[in-house]
N, C-alpha and C positions, 0 to 999 in steps of 0.2 A: 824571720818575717813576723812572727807573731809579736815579738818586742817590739819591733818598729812598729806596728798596730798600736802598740799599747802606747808606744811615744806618742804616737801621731794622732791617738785621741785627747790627750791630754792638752797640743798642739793645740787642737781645734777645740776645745772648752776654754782655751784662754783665749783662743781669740774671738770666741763668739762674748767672750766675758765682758774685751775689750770693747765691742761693739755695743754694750748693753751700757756700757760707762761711758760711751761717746754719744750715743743715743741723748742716754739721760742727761749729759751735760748742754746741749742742743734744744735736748724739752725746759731745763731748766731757765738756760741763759738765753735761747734763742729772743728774738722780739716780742714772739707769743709766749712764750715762756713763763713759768710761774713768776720767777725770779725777776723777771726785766717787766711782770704786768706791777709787780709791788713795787720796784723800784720808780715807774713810771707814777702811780695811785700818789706815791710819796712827793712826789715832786708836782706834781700839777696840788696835791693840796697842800703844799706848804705855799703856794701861790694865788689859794682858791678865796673868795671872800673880799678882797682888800683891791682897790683899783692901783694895779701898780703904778708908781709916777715914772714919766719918763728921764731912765736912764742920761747921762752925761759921756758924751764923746769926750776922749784924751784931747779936739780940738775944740772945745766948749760946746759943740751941738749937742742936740737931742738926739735921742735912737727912738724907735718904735716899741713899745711894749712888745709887739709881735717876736721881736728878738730873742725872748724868752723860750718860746714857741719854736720857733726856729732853730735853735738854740737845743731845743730838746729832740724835736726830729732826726737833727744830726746827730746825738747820743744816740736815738734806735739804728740808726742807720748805721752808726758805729760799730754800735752792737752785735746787729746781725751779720757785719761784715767778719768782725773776731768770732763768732761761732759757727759762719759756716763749715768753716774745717773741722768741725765735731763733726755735723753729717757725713761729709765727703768718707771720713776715716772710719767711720761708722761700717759706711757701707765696704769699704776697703778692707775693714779689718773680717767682715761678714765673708766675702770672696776668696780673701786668703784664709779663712774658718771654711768654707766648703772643698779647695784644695785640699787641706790637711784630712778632712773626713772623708773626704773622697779615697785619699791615698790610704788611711784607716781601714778602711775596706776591702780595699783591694788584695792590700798586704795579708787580711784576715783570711782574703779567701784564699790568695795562695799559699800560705802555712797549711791550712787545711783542705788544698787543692777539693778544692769545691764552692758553691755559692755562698757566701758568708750569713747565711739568714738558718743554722742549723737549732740555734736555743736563744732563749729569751733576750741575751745579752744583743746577740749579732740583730736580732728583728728588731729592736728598739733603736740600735745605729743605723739600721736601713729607714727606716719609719723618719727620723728626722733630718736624715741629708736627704731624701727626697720632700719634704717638707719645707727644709730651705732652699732648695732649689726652687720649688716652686712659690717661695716667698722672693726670690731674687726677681724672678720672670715675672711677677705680679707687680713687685717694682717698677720694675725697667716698663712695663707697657702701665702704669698708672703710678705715675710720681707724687700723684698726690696722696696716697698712700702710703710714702716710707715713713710717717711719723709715727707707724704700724710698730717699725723698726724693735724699737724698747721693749713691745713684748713678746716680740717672734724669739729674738736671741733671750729671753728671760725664759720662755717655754723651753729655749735649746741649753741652756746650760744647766734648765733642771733635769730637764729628762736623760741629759750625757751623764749627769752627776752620778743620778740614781745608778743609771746602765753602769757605769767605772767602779761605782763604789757598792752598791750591792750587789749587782745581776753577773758581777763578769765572769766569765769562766771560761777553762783553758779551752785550746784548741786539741779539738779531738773531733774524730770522724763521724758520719753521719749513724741514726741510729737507724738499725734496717728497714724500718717501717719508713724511714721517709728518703729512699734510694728509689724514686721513680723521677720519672720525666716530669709527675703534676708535683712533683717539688718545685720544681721552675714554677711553673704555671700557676698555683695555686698561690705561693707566697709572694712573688713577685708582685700580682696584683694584689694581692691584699695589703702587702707595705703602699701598693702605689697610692689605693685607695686611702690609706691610713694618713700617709704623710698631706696627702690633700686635707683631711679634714681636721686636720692638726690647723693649718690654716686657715681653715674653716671658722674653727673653734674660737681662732684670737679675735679675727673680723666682728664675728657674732659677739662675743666678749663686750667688744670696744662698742660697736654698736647699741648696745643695753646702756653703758656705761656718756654715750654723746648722747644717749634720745631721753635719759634721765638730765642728763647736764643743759637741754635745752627746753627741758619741761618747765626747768629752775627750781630743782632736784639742789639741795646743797650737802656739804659731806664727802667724806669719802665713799664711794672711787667717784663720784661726780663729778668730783674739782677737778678727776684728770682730764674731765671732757673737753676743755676749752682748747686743747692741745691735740685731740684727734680729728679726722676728717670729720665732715658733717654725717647726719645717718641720713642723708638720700643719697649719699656715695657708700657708705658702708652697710647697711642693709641689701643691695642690689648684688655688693659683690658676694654678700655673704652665701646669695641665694645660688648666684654662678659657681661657687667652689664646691656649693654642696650636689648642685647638679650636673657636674662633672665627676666627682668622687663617686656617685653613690650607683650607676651605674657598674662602675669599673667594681666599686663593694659585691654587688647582684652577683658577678659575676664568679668574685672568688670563692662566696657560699658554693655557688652553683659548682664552682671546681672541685670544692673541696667534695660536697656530695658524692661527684662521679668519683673521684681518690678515692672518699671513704668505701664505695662498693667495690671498687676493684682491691683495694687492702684486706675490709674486714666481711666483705660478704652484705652490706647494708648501707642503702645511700644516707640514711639519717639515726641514731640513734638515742640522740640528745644527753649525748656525754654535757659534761658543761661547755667546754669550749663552742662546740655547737648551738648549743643553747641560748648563749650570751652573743656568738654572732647575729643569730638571729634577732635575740632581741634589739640589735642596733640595727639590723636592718630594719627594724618595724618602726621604728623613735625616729631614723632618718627618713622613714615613707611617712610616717607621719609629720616630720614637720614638710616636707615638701607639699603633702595632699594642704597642710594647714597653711601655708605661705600661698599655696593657689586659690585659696577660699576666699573672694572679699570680704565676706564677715566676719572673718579671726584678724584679731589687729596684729599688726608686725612684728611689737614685742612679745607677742605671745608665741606666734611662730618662731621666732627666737632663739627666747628660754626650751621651745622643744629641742632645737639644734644645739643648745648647749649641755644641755641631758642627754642628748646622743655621745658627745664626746665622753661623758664620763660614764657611759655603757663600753666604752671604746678603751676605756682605762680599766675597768673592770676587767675586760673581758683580757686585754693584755697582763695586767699584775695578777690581779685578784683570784680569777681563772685560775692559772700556774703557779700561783703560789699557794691560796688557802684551800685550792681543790687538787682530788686525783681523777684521773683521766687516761682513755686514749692518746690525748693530746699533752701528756706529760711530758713534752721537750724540754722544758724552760732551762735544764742545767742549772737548777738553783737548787741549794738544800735548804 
């Protein structure tokens, strides 16, 4: 079981891989597309300047200059007719990418008959199959959103990379300290909350990146703007992912607290781990108190909720790897 784990993520990194190639071939070539705006600029100005004369019918008439025109709409239309099967496959290759991790999982956990979230390796696979699930469901109820796509699976095939290739580590059984029932409880919601704001993070991203591209911000990443949702769609949802996570976050501190006094005798100690939860929890109260302020602008609210994610990375690598701790699970040397 444990091999088949290990098959079965590899499984699901290619196919989220595929999806990030299908993505991109769709933001490239689609209508909107980088690709099909410059191929478009090209052809209207090899035409721009000069009054075209009217064209000659194979039966000696005239055509409409408008032909041209015409003529070119059908190219876009063509266009986007051969690239929609990037999306479609996009999204296909995403679903059979959540199968495969899904099954990853399972398998991990019964090799080590137990919940598979025991060290760094298994939290970081839990953290992003609930992360894309919940980019799948964000989908499906707001399609105008999948152009999202390109960077949810670019998040998922870095963070599976890192998990495969540095974090992984065998199956072995739980360490005595976290054989309680608030092992369930505690980590569960914390992945749940984690993989939300994993989502969180791209929305808010992309949002910086459209409300720069419609300021007439030029450069990269700006240029990607013209290619994502607008920010009165993407700022709104950013705010719904955080305010749905960070509750469910509240609560896993809260768990771990009660854990830590029935384990060590002491609800808070401010080992690191502790210390750097909290700190995310204060970075996501703060940008929520700052998103409800009308006088702090949106993008400022933001950049707070994109600095939460990376208290949120910290506190996952950084934490377990360049500190010791109570909270020394991670199975990494």
């Amino acid at each position: 079981m444990s091999m088949l784990s290990d098959q079965l993520l590899v499984v699901a990194i290619l196919a989220y891989l595929v999806s990030m190639l299908c993505y991109a071939v769709e933001h490239a070539f689609g209508l909107r597309g980088a690709v099909a705006r410059t191929a478009t600029r090209e052809l209207v100005g090899a035409g721009a300047g000069v009054e075209p004369a009217p064209a000659t019918s194979p039966r000696g008439g005239a055509t409409s200059p408008r032909g041209g025109v015409t003529s070119l709409r059908g190219m876009a239309t063509s266009l986007r007719g051969a690239t929609s099967w990037a999306g479609r496959a996009a999204v296909g290759a995403t679903v059979f990418g959540v199968l495969a991790h899904l099954g990853c999982l399972v398998a991990r956990g019964l090799a080590a008959h137990r919940m598979p979230w025991g060290n760094m390796y298994e939290f970081v696979l839990t953290v992003t199959f609930i992360g894309v699930v919940a980019w799948l469901v964000l989908a499906a109820r707001r399609p105008a959103v999948r152009r999202l796509g390109l960077y949810v699976s670019l998040a998922l095939v870095t963070l599976l990379g890192v998990a495969g290739l540095v974090l992984y580590t065998e199956v072995m059984p739980l360490v005595p300290a976290l054989r309680s029932y608030w092992f369930v409880i505690h980590v569960s919601t914390a992945a749940l909350a984690s993989g939300i704001f994993l989502v969180g993070f791209v929305t808010a991203a992309m949002y910086l990146v459209r409300a720069g591209y419609e300021q007439g911000r030029v450069g990269f990443p700006y240029s990607l703007g013209h290619r994502l949702p607008t920010a009165g769609v993407l700022e709104p949802l950013t705010f719904r992912l955080h305010t749905l996570a960070f509750p469910i976050w509240t609560f896993a501190v809260a768990a771990g607290a009660v854990w830590a006094e029935a384990a060590w005798g002491r609800y808070w100690g401010w080992d690191p781990k502790e210390t750097w939860a909290f700190i995310s929890w204060v970075v996501y109260a703060g940008y929520l108190h700052a998103r409800a302020t009308p006088s702090v602008r949106r993008s400022t609210a933001t950049w707070i909720a994109v600095l939460g994610w990376l208290t949120m990375l910290m506190n996952l690598f950084g934490v377990n790897l360049f500190f010791e701790g109570l909270h020394s699970y991670a199975g990494v040397d």
